[in-house]
C-alpha positions as a Markdown table, in Angstrom:
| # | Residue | x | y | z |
|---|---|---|---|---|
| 1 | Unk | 83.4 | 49.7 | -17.4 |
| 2 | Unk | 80.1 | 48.6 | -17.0 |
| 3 | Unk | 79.7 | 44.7 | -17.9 |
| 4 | Unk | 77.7 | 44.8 | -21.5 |
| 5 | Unk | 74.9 | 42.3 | -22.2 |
| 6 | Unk | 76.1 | 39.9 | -25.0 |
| 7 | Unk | 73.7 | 40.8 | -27.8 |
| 8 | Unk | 73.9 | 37.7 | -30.8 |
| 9 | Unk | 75.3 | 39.2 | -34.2 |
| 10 | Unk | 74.7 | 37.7 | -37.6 |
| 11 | Unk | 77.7 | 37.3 | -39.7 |
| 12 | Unk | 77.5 | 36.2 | -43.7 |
| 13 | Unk | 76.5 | 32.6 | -43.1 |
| 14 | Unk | 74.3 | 33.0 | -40.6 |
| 15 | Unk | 72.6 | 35.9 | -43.5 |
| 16 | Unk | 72.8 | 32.9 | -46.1 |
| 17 | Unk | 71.3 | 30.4 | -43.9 |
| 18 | Unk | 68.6 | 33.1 | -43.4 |
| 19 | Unk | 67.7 | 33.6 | -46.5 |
| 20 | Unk | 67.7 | 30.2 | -47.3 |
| 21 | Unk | 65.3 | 29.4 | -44.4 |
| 22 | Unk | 63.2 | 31.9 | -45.9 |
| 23 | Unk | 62.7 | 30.7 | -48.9 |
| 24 | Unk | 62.1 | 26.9 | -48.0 |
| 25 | Unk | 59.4 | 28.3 | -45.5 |
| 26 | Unk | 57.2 | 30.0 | -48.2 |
| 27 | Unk | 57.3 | 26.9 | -50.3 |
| 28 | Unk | 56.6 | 25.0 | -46.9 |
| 29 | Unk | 53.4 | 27.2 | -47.4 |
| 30 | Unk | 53.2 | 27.6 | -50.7 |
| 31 | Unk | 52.3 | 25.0 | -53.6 |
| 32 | Unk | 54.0 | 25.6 | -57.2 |
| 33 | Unk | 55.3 | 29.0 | -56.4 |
| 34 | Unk | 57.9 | 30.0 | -59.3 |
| 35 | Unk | 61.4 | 32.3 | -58.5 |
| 36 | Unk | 59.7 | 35.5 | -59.1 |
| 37 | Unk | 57.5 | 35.4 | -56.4 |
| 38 | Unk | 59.8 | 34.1 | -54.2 |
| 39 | Unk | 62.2 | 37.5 | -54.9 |
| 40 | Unk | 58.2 | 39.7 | -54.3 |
| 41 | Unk | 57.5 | 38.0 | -51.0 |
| 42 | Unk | 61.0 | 38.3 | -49.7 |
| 43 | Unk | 62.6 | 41.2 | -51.0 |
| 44 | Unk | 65.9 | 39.5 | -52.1 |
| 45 | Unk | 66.7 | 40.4 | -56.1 |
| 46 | Unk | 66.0 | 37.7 | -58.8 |
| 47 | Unk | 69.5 | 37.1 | -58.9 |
| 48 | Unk | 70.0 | 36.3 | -55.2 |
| 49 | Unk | 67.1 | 33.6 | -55.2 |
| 50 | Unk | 67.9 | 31.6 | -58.2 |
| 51 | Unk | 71.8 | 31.3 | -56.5 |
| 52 | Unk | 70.2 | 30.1 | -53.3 |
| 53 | Unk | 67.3 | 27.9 | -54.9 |
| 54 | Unk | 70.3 | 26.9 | -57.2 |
| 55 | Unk | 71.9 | 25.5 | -54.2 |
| 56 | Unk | 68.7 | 24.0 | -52.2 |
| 57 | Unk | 68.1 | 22.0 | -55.7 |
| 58 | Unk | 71.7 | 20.7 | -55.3 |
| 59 | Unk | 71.3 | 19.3 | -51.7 |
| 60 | Unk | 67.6 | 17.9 | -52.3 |
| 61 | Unk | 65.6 | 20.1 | -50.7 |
| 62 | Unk | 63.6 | 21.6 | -53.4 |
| 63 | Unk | 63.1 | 20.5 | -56.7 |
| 64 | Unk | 61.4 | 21.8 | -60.2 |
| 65 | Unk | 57.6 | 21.1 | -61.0 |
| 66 | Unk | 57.1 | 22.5 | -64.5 |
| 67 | Unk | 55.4 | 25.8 | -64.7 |
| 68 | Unk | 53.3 | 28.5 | -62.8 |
| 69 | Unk | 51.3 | 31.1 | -63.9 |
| 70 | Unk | 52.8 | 34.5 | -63.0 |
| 71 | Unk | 52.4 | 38.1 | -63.5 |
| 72 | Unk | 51.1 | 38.8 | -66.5 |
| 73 | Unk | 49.8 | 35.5 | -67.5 |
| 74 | Unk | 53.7 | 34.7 | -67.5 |
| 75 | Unk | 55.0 | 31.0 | -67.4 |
| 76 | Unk | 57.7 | 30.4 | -64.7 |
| 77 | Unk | 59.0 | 26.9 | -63.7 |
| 78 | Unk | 57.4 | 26.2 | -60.3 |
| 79 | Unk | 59.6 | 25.0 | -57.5 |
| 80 | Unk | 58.4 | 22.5 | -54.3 |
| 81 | Unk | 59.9 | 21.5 | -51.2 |
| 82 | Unk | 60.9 | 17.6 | -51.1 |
| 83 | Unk | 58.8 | 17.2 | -48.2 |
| 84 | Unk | 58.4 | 13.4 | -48.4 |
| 85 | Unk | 62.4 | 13.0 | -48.2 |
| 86 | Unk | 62.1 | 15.2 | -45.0 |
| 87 | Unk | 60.3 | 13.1 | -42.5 |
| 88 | Unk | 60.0 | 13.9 | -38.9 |
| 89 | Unk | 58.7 | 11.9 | -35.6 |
| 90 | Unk | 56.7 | 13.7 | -33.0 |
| 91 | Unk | 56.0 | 12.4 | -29.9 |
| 92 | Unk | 52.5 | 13.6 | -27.5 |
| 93 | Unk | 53.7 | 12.6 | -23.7 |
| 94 | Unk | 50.5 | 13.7 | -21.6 |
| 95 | Unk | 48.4 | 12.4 | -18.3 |
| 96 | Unk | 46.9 | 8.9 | -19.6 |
| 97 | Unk | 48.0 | 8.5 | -22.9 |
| 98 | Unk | 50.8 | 9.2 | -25.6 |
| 99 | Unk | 51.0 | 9.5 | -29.1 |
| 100 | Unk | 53.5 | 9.4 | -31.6 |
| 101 | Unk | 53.3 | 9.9 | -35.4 |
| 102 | Unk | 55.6 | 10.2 | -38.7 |
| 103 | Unk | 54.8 | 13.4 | -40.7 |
| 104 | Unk | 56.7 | 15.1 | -43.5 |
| 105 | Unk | 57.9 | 19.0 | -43.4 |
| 106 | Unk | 54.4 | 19.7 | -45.2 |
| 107 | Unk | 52.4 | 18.6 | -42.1 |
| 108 | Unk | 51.5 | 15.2 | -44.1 |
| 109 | Unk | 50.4 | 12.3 | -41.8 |
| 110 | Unk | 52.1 | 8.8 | -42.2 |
| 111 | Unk | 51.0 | 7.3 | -39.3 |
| 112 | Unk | 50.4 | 7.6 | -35.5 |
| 113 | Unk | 49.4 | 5.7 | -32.6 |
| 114 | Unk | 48.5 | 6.0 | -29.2 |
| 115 | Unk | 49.3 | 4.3 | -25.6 |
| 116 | Unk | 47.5 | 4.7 | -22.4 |
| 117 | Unk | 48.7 | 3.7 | -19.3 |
| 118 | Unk | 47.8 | 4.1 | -15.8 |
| 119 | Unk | 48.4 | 7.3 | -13.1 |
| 120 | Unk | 50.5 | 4.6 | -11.1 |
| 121 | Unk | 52.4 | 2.9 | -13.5 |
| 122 | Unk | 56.4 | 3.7 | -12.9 |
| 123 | Unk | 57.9 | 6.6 | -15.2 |
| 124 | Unk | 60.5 | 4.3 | -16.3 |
| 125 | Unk | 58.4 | 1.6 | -17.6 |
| 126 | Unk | 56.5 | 4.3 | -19.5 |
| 127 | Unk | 59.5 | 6.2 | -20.8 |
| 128 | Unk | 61.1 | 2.5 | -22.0 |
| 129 | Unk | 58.1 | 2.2 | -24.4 |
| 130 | Unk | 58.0 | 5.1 | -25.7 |
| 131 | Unk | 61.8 | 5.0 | -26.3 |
| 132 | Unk | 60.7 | 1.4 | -27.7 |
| 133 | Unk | 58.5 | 2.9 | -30.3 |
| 134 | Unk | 60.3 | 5.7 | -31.8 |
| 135 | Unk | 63.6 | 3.3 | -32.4 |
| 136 | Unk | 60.7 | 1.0 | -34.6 |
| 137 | Unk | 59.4 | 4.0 | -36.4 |
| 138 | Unk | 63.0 | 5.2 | -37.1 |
| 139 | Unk | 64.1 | 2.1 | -38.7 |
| 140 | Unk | 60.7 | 1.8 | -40.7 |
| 141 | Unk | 61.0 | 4.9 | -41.9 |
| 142 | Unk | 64.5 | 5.3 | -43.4 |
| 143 | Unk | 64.4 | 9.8 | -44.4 |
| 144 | Unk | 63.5 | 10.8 | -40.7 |
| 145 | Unk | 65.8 | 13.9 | -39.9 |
| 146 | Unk | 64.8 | 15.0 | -36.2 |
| 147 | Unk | 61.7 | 13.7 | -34.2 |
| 148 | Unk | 60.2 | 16.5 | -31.7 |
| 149 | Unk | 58.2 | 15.8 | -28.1 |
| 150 | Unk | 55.4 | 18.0 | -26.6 |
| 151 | Unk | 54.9 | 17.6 | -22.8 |
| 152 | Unk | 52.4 | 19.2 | -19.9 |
| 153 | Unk | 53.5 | 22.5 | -18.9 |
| 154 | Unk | 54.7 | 24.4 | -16.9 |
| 155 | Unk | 58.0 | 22.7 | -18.7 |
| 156 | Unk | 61.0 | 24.5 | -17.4 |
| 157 | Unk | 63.0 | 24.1 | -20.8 |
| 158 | Unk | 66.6 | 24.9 | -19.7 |
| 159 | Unk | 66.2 | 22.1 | -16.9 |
| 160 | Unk | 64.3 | 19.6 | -18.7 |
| 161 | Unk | 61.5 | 18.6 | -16.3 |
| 162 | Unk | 58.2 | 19.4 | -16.1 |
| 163 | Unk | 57.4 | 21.7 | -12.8 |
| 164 | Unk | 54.1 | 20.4 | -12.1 |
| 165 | Unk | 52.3 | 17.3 | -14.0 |
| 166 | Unk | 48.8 | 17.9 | -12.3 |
| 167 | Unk | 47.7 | 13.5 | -10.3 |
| 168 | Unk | 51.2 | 12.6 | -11.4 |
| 169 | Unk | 53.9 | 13.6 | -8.9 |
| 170 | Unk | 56.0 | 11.1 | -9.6 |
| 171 | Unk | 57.0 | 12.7 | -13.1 |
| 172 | Unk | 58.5 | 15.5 | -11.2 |
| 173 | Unk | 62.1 | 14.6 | -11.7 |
| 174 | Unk | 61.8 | 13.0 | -15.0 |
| 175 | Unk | 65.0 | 14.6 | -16.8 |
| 176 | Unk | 63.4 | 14.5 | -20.6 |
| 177 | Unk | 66.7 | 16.1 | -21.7 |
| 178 | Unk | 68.7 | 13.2 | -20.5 |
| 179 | Unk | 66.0 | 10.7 | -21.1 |
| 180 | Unk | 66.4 | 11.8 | -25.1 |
| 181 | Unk | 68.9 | 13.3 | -26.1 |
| 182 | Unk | 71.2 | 10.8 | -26.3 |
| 183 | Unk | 68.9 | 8.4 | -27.1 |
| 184 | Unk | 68.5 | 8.4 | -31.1 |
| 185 | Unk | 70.8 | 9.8 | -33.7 |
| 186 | Unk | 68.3 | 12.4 | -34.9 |
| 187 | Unk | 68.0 | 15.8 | -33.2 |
| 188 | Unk | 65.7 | 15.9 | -30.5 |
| 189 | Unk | 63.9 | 18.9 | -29.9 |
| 190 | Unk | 61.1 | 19.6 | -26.5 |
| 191 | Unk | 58.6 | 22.0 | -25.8 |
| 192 | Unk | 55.7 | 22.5 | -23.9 |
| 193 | Unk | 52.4 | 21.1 | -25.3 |
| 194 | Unk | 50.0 | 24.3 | -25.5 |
| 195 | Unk | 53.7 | 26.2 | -27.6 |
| 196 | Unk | 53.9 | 22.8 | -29.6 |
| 197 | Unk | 50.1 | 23.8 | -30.5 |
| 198 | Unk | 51.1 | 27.0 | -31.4 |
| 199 | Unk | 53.3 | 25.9 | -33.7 |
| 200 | Unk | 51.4 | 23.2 | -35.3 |
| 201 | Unk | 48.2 | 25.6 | -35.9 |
| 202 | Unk | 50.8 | 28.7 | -37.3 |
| 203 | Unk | 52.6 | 25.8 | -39.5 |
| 204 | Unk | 49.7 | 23.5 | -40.5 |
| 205 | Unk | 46.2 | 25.7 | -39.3 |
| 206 | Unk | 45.4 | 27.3 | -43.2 |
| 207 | Unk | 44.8 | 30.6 | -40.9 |
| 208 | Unk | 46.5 | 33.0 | -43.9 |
| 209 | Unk | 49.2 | 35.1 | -44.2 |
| 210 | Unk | 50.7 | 37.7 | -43.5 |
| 211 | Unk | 49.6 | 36.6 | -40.5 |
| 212 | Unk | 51.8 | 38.5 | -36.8 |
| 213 | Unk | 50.5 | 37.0 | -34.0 |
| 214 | Unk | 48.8 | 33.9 | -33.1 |
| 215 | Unk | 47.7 | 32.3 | -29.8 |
| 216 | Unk | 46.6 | 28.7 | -29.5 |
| 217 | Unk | 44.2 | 28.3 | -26.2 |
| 218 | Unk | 44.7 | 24.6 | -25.0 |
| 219 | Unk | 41.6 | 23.1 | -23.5 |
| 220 | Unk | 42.0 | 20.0 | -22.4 |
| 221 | Unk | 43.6 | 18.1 | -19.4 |
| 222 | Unk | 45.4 | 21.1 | -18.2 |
| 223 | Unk | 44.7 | 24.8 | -19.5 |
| 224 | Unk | 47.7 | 26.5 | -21.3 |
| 225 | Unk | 48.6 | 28.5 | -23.9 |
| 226 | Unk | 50.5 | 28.6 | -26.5 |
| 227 | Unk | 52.2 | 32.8 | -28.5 |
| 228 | Unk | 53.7 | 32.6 | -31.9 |
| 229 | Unk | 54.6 | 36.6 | -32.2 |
| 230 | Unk | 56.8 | 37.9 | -35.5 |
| 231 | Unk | 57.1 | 34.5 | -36.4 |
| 232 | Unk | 58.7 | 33.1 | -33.4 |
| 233 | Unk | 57.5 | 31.5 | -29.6 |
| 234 | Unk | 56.9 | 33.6 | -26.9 |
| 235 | Unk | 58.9 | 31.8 | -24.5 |
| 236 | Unk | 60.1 | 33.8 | -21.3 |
| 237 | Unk | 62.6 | 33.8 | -19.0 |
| 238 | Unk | 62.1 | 29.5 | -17.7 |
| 239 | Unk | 59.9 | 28.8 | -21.2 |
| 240 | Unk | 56.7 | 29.4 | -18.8 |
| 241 | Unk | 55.5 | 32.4 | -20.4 |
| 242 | Unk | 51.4 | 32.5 | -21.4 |
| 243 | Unk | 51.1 | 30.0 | -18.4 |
| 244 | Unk | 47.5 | 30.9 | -18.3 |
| 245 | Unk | 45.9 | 28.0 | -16.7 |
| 246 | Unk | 47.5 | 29.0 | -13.5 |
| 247 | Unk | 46.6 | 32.8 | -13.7 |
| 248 | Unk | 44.1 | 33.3 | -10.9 |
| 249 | Unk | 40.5 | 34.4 | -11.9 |
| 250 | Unk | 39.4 | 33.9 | -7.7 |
| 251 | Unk | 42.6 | 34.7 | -5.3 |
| 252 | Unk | 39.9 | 33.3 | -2.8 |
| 253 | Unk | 39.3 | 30.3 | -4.9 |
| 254 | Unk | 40.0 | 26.5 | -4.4 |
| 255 | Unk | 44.0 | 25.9 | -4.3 |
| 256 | Unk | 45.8 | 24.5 | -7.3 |
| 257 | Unk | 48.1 | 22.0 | -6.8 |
| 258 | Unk | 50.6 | 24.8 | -8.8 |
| 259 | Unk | 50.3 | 26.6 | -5.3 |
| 260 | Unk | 47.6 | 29.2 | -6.1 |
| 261 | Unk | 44.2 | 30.2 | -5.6 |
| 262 | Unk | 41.3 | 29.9 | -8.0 |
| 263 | Unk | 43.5 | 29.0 | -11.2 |
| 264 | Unk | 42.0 | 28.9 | -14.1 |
| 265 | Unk | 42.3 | 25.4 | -15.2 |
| 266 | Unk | 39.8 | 24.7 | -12.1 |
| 267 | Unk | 37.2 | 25.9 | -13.5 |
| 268 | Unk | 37.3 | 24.7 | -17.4 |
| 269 | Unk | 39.6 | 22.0 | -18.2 |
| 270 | Unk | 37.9 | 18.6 | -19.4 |
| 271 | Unk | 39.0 | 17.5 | -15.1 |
| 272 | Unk | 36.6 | 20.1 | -14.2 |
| 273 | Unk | 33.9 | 19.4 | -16.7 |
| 274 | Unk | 33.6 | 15.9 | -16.2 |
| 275 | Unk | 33.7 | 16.3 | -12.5 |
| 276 | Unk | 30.6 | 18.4 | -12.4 |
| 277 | Unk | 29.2 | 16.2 | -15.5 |
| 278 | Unk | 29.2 | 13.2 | -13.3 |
| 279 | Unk | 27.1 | 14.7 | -10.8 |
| 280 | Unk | 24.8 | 16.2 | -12.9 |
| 281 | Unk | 24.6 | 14.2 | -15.6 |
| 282 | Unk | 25.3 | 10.4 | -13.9 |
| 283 | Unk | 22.6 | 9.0 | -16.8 |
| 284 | Unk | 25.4 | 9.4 | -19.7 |
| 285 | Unk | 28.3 | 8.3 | -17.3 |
| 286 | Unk | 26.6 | 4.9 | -16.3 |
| 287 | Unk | 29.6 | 3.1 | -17.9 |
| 288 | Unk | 33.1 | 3.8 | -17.2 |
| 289 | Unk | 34.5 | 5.9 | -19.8 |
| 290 | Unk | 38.3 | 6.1 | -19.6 |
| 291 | Unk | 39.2 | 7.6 | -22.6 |
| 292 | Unk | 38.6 | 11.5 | -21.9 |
| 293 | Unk | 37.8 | 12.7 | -25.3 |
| 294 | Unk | 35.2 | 10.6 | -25.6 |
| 295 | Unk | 33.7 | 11.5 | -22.3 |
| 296 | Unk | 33.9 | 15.5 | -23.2 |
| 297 | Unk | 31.9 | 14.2 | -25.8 |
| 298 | Unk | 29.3 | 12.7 | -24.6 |
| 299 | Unk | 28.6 | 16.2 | -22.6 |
| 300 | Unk | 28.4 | 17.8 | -25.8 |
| 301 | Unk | 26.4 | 15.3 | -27.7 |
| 302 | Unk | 23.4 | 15.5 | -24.5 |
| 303 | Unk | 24.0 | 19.5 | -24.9 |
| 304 | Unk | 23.0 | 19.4 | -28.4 |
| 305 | Unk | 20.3 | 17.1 | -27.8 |
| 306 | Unk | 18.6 | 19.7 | -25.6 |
| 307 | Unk | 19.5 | 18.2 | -22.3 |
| 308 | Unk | 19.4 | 21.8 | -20.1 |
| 309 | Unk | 21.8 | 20.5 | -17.3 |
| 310 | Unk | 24.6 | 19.9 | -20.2 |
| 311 | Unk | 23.3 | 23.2 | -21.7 |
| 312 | Unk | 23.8 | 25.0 | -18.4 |
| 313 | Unk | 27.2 | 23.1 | -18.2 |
| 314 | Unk | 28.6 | 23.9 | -21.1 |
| 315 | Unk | 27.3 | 27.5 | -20.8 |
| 316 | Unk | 29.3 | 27.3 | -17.5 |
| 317 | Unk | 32.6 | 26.1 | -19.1 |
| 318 | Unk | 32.5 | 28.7 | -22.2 |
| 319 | Unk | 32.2 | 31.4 | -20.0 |
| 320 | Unk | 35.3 | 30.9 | -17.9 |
| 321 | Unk | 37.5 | 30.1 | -21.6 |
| 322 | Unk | 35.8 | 33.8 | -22.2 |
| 323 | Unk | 37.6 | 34.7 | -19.1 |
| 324 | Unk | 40.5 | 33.7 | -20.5 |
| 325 | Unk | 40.8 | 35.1 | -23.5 |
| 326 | Unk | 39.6 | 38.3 | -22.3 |
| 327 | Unk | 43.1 | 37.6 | -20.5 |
| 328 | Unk | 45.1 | 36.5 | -23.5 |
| 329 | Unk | 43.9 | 39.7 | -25.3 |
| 330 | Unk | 44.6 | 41.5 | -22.8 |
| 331 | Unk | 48.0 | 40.2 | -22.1 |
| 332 | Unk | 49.1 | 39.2 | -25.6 |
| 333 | Unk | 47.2 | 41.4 | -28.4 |
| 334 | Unk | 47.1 | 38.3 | -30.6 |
| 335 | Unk | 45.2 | 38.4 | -33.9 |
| 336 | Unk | 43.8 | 35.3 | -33.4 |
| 337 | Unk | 43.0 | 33.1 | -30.8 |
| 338 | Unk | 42.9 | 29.0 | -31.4 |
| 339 | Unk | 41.0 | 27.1 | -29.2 |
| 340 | Unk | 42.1 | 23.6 | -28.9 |
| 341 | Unk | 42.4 | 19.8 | -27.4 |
| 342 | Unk | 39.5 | 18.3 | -25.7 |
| 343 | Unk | 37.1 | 21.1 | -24.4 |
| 344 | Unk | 37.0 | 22.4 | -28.4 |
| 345 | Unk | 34.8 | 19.4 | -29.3 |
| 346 | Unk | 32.1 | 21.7 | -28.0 |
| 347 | Unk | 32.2 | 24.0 | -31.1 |
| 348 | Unk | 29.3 | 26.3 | -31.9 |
| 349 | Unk | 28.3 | 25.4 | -28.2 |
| 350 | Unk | 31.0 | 27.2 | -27.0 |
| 351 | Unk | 31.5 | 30.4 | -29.6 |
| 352 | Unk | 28.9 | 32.2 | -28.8 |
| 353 | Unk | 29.2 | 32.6 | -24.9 |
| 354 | Unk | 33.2 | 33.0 | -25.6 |
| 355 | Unk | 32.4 | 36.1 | -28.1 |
| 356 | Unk | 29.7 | 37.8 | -25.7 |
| 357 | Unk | 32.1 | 37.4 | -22.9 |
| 358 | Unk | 35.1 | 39.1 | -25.0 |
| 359 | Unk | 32.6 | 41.3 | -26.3 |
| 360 | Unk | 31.5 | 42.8 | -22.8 |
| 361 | Unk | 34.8 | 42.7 | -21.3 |
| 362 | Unk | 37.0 | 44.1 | -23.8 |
| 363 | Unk | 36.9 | 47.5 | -25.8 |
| 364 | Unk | 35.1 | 47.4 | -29.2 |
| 365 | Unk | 38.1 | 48.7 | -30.9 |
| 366 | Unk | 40.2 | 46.0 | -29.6 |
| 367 | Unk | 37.9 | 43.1 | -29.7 |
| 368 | Unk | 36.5 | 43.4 | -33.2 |
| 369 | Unk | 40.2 | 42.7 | -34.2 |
| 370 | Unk | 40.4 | 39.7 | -32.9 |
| 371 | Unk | 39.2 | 36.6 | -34.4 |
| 372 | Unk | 38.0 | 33.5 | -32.1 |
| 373 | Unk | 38.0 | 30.2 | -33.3 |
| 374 | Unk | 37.8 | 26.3 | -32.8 |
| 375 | Unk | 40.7 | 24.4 | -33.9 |
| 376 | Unk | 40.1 | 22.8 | -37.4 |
| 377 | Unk | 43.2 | 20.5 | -37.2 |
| 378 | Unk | 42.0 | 17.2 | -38.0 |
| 379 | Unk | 45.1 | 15.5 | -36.5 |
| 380 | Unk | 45.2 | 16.1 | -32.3 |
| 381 | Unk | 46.8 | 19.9 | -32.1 |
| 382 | Unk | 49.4 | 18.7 | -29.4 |
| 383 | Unk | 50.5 | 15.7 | -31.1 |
| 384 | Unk | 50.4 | 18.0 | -34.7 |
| 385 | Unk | 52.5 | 20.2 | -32.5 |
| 386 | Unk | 54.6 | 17.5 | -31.7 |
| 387 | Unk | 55.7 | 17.7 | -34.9 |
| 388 | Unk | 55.9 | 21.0 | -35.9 |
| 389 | Unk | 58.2 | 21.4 | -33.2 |
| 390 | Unk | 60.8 | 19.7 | -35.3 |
| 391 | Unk | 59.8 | 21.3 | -38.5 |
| 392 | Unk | 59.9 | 24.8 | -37.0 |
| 393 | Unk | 63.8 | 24.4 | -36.3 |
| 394 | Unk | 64.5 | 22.3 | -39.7 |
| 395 | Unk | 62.9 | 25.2 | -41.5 |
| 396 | Unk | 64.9 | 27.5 | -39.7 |
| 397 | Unk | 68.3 | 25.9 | -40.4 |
| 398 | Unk | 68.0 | 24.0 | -43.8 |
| 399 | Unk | 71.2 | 23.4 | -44.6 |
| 400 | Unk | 72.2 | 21.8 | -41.3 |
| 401 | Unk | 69.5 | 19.3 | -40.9 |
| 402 | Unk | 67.5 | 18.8 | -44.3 |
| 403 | Unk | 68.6 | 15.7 | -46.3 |
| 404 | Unk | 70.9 | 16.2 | -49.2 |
| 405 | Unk | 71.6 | 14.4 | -52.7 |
């Protein structure tokens, strides 16, 4: 006989766990939203959500607010989900700097900070502070149930290590599995940073619902993206999938340290930009700005102040992110496509010569189905992300990782 493919089954737990997943991610959307509508929105009978919300009341998940307006003008007692009992940690590692923060399930900001250190510095002194940092926010903040990390991409999940950190080889063999893990005595979840975007715009980005697909377009150091599809990543085979900064738009092009031709991420990440801007520009550059946000900036600021070289720059920059998600839309058929980190300072500079692009390249009936838009997260997307990485798999599994009574 042939060998079959396993194919995962659900049995009657794994259905209950479901459903209760279910219905503590629509009142991780939701504010005040009473039984009833919980049994529209999901299908399940009356009967089956007041058993399950029955339950999540019992372990201290959800609790009772008074009342709703329903159907009808109807009073119902409106539920809420105990988000400030469910805190979680996440954790930006990228080139420069990172970040950590406390946020509850509801995408609530406690507090965050950030760290720079140097391209030279050794991985393990970086690693040891970072460590350092979490264990102080864990035993300030006492209801922490997991803490989640976003790193550079491409991340090869299964192994752990990042396969290429663009200036910072010696991060090649970092192991962030066995660096953290172990470490704490919460769970400890990874992804890549432009996925943990994803997530943190399709969690926390007010975008609507039903909403099917969703791509986040990370702009910043590197170029990435990021697929929420049916509700869940797009991950691939290695957890590389919707590598787009390393999708070639000139096989003749400059190499890539990634090991091809004319990627992408050469021609608009904030490295590129402020490569060019420095030579064009060396008037708004005449101090030494390290932190790169700031110096994106500063190119936008001189664009809207009328200063054509910046003008022609940004022009420049918005055309090749046009490239790409002419390339996304192609690839992908999201609904929507966020554009995030550093390069999405730029705005309305940027919009316009990203829609004519998509506009010219892509059929009409396709393109005027997809909506374009600049990040309105007010919190950095990837650190966000950070976080929603860790809310994404306590919403999915309630009963195993949210605190009870």
């Amino acid at each position: 006989m042939d060998k079959i493919k396993e194919v995962a089954g659900n049995n009657t737990n794994d259905l209950v766990e479901m459903n209760r997943s279910a219905i503590v991610r629509i009142l991780q959307q939701t504010d005040g939203c009473s039984r009833a509508d919980i049994a529209k929105m999901t299908g399940l009978t009356q009967a089956s959500v007041t058993k399950i919300v029955a339950v999540l009341i019992e372990m201290g998940i959800v609790s009772e607010v008074g009342f709703v307006r329903g159907n009808g003008n109807r009073r119902s007692i409106g539920l809420r989900l105990n988000a400030e009992k469910n805190l979680v940690i996440g954790v930006k590692f990228s080139r420069h700097v990172f970040s950590i923060g406390v946020f509850d399930i509801c995408g609530k900001n406690y507090t965050k900070q950030e760290t720079e250190f140097g391209l030279d510095e050794f991985a393990e002194d970086v690693l040891a502070e970072m460590k350092k940092q979490i264990h102080e926010l864990l035993n300030k903040y006492k209801n922490i149930v997991a803490i989640g990390m976003a790193v550079p991409g491409p991340y090869l999940r299964k192994e752990g290590r990042i396969a290429m950190v663009t200036r910072m080889p010696s991060w090649h063999d970092v192991n962030f599995i066995d660096e953290f893990q172990n470490e704490f005595d919460k769970p400890f979840f990874i992804e890549q940073d432009a996925n943990a975007g994803a997530l943190a715009e399709w969690w926390f980005g007010n975008h609507g619902r039903p909403l099917n697909s969703l791509t986040y377009f990370l702009v910043g150091e590197g170029v990435g993206s990021g697929i929420v599809d049916h509700d869940r990543l797009l991950l691939g085979n290695l957890g590389i999938a919707s590598e787009i900064g390393h999708i070639s738009i000139d096989v003749n092009g400059p190499a890539c340290e990634c090991g091809n031709r004319g990627c992408l991420e050469l021609y608009c990440s904030a490295t590129a930009m402020l490569k060019k801007a420095k030579k064009l520009l060396p008037e708004i550059f005449q101090e030494e700005i390290t932190n790169r946000w700031e110096a994106c900036n500063k190119v936008f600021i001189a664009a809207k102040e009328g200063n054509e070289k910046a003008l022609e720059l940004v022009d420049e920059i918005a055309e090749y992110i046009g490239y790409g998600c002419v390339t996304l839309i192609n690839g992908y058929d999201p609904e929507i496509i966020v554009i995030g980190d550093s390069i999405s300072q730029g705005g309305n500079l940027l919009l316009p010569t990203i829609n004519r692009i998509v506009k010219e390249r892509i059929l009409p009936e396709i393109s005027s189905r997809v909506q374009i838009k600049i990040s309105e997260l007010t919190i950095d997307p990837t650190l966000y992300g950070a976080a929603a990485i860790a809310t994404d798999k306590m919403l999915r599994k309630p009963s195993e990782y949210l605190v009870r009574k």
